[in-house]
N, C-alpha and C positions, 0 to 999 in steps of 0.2 A: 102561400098564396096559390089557390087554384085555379082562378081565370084573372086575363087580362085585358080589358073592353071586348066582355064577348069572346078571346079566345080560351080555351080551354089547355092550362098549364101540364108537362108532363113532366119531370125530374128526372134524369138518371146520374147514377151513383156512382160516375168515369168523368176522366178530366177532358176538357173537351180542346184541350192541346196536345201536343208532342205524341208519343206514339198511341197513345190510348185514345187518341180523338177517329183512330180507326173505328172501336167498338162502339166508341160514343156515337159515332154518324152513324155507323151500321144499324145498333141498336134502335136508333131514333128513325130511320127510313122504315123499319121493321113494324114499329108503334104508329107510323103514319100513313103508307102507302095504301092502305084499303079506306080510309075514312075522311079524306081529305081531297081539294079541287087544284090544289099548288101545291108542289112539295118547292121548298129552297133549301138548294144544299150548299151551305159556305165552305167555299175550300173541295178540293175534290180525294182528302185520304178516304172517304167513305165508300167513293163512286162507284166500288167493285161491286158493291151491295146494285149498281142499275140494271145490269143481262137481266139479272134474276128477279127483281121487283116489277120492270117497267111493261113484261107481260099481262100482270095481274094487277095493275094501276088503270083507272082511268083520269090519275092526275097528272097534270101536266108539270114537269120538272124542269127546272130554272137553276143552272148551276154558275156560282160566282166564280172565277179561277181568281184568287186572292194571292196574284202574284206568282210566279215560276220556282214554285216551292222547292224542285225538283233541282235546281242550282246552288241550293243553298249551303255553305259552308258544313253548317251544323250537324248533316245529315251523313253516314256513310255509306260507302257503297249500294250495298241494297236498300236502302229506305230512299234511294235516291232514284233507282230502277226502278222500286213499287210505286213512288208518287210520279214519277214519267207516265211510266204504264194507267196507274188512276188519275191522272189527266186528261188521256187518248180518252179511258171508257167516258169520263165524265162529259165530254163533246159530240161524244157518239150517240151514248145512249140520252141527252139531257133535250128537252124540246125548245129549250132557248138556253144563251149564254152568255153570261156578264161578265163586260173587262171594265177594270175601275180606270183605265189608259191607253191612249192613243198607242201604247207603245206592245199592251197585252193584245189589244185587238188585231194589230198588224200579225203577231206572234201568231194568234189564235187565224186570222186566215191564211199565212203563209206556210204552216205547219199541218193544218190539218185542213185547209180549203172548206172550210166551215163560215156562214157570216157570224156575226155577233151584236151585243147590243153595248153600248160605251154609256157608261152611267159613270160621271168623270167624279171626284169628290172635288168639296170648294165651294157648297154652300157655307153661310156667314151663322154657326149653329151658336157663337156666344151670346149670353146676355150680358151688358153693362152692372160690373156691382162695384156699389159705392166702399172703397178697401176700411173706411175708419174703423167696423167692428170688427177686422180680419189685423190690423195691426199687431196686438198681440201677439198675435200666433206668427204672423209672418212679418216679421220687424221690417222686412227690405220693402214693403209697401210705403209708398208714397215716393220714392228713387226710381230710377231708371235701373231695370232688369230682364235678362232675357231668359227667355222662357222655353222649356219643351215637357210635354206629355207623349209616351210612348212605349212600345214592347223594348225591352233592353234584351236585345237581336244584334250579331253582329252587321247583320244588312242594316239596318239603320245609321251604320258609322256613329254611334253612341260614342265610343272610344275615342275616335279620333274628333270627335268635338270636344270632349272631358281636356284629352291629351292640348288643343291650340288656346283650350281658356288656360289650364295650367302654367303654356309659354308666355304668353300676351300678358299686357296691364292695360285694358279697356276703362278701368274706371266704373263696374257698375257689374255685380254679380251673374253667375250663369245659373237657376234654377232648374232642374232636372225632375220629374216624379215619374218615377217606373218602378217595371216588379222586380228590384234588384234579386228577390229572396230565390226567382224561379228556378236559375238556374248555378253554374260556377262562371259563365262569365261574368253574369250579372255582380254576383258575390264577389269576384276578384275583382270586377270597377270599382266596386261600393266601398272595397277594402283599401283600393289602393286613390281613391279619389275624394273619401267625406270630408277627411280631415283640410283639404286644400283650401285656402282663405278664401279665394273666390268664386269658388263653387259649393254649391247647398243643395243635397240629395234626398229624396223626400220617397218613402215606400209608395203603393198606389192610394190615390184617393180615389174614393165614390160619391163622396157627397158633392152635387152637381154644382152647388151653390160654390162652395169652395176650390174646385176647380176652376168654374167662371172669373171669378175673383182675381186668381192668378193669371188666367188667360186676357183677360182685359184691360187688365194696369199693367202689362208688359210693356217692355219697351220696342221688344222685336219676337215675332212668335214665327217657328218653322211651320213650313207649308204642312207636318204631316201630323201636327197636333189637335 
């Protein structure tokens, strides 16, 4: 696909997670700063690429902080220093800046005396689907099941939800779809969690319909699904 209502699609050839989502963002600020009225930059591993773009920009940049990357377990020493560090630039050099939480924003003026814009999540993005053509595929339809769609991250407490359906007898399955394959923790849940009777671990889906599906005949959905 080339465009998308009118925008014009560009591909590059880097994963746009984990450490390469450096070159990805770089690269992609790179391809858009001259020809462009907005840049949005999700996450701030790129942000080093702003000193040096935002002279020769007349677009105005809008940077999302998607959470305090820079605490995160997963990361060591230095990748934890560089995304502190491309955080500061990403506030500094960014002409507005989105916190998805009452609790990033506080973070964002206390740290760096900056305002911010609070764009909260928690609109209602599901649509109603009727499960009868989806039974097949997913037998636990038409029961009570709870449900989560998500990055399988140690910050999400994945595990320690796997771990208290493990202990519990609730009566009514734990449904899980994430990208177990991304990583080793993900692989050490998957490994040590499919086979559990009532838990049912599902790789990622994309097809929206079939997402819905599950998000709608749940019984209980977490807020971050």
């Amino acid at each position: 696909m080339e465009s998308y209502k009118g925008a014009k699609l560009i591909y590059i050839n880097k994963k746009a997670n984990g450490v390469q989502s450096i070159i990805y963002d770089s690269v992609s600020l790179l391809k858009s700063y001259k020809s462009q009225d907005y840049i949005l930059l999700l996450g701030v591993s790129g942000a080093v690429m702003l000193p040096f773009l935002r002279p020769f920009t007349s677009a105005k940049i809008v940077t999302h902080i998607d959470g305090l990357e820079w605490k995160r377990d997963k990361w060591g020493w230095f990748a934890k220093k560089f995304l502190k560090f491309s955080e500061g630039l990403a506030v500094r050099y960014s002409h507005g800046v989105i916190a998805d939480n009452k609790h990033i924003q506080n973070y964002i003026t206390k740290e760096y005396q900056k305002p911010s814009f609070l764009i909260a999540y928690g609109a209602d993005h599901v649509s109603p689907v009727e499960p009868d053509a989806y039974k097949k595929k997913f037998s636990f339809l038409g029961s009570p099941y709870i449900f989560t769609v998500c990055r399988i991250e140690p910050e999400n407490n994945v595990e320690m939800q796997l771990m208290a359906f493990k202990e519990c007898e609730i009566g009514m399955p734990y449904v899980v779809v994430g990208n177990w394959n991304a990583n080793d923790y993900g692989m050490n849940l998957y490994h040590k969690y499919s086979k559990v009777q009532n838990i049912i671990l599902y790789n990622p889906i994309y097809e929206m319909e079939e997402l819905n599906v599950l998000r709608s005949n749940c019984f209980f959905l977490p807020a971050w699904t």
